[in-house]
C-alpha positions, 0 to 999 in steps of 0.5 A: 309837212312832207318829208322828201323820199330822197335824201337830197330833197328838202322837206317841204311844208306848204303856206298854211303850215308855215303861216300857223308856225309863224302866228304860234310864236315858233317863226322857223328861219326864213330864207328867200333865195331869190334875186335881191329884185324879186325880193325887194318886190313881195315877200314874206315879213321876217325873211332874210333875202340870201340870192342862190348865187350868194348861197351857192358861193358861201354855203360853209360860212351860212351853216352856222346860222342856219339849222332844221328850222329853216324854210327856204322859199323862193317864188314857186320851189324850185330854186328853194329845192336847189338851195337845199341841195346844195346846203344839204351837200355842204353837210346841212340836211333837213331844211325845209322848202316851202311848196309854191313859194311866195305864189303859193303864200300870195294864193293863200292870201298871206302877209307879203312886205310888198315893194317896187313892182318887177315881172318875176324871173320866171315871166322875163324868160318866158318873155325872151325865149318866146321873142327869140322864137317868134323872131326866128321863126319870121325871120326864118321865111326869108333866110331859112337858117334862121329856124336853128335859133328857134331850134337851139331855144326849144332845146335850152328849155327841154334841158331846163325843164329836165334838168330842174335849171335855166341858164336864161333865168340865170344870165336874165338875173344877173341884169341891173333890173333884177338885181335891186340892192346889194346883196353880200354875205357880211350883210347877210351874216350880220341879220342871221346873226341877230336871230330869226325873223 
């Protein structure tokens, strides 16, 4: 396990850790803050699914069920690192990130629930935003104003890729196709309630 220079930075721990934890008896809490979809197509058995958006809105009520053994996973660590920001502002430092995310667990050939197949997030932006440049681009040669679009992309993944967010990822997750079953915080509550795993 590392632990974070800065404060606000989550300890990490990577999948052959958490896996040794898991197999000894002593399964921290694991929590998925990725869409309800992404969740519902792999992820680590025993895991409770708490999206960031639900995290972010009842981070007061989650302290409670939620203490230093807690991993918060997501598929490639940066939404966990966000969401142990954001825990660590509401006053609960020392969660723990798993490195790599589920990719990292997939890589390592660990256990995964596995569950209707969907592209990740990550995927359906790079999916998007390439489409609206190669579109704006060739649409560009006969209306030349049209590279601004182009232009405006290349912009919104710069101040993504700076400022650890993506506003895309975002809209794209709130689609029907991403959001699989129902997510909210009494149901969420409820399983943290009835203990780990």
């Amino acid at each position: 396990m590392t632990t974070a220079a800065n404060p606000a930075t989550p300890a990490t721990l990577d999948a052959a850790t958490l896996r040794r934890l898991l197999e000894s008896g002593r399964a921290p809490r694991l929590i998925d803050v990725r869409t309800p979809g992404e969740f519902e197509t792999a992820h680590i058995p025993g895991s409770c699914n708490v999206p960031l958006d639900l995290l972010r809105e009842h981070r007061a009520e989650l302290r409670g069920h939620l203490d230093e053994q807690t991993v918060l996973i997501c598929r490639s660590g940066q939404r966990a690192t966000q969401a142990g920001q954001d825990l660590a502002a509401a006053g609960l430092p020392g969660l723990r990130v798993l490195t790599g995310g589920v990719s990292a667990w997939q890589a390592a050939g660990a256990p995964v629930a596995a569950g209707k197949p969907r592209w990740d997030l990550e995927r359906q932006v790079r999916l998007v935003a390439g489409s609206i440049v190669l579109g704006s681009v060739l649409v560009s040669t006969a209306f030349p104003p049209a590279k601004w679009l182009a232009a405006a992309i290349g912009g919104g993944l710069t101040f993504a890729a700076l400022s650890n967010t993506c506003a895309m990822g975002m809209l794209l997750a709130k689609l029907p196709y991403n959001r699989g079953p129902r997510t909210d915080i009494a149901t969420v509550l409820g399983t943290l309630a009835g203990g780990r795993g």
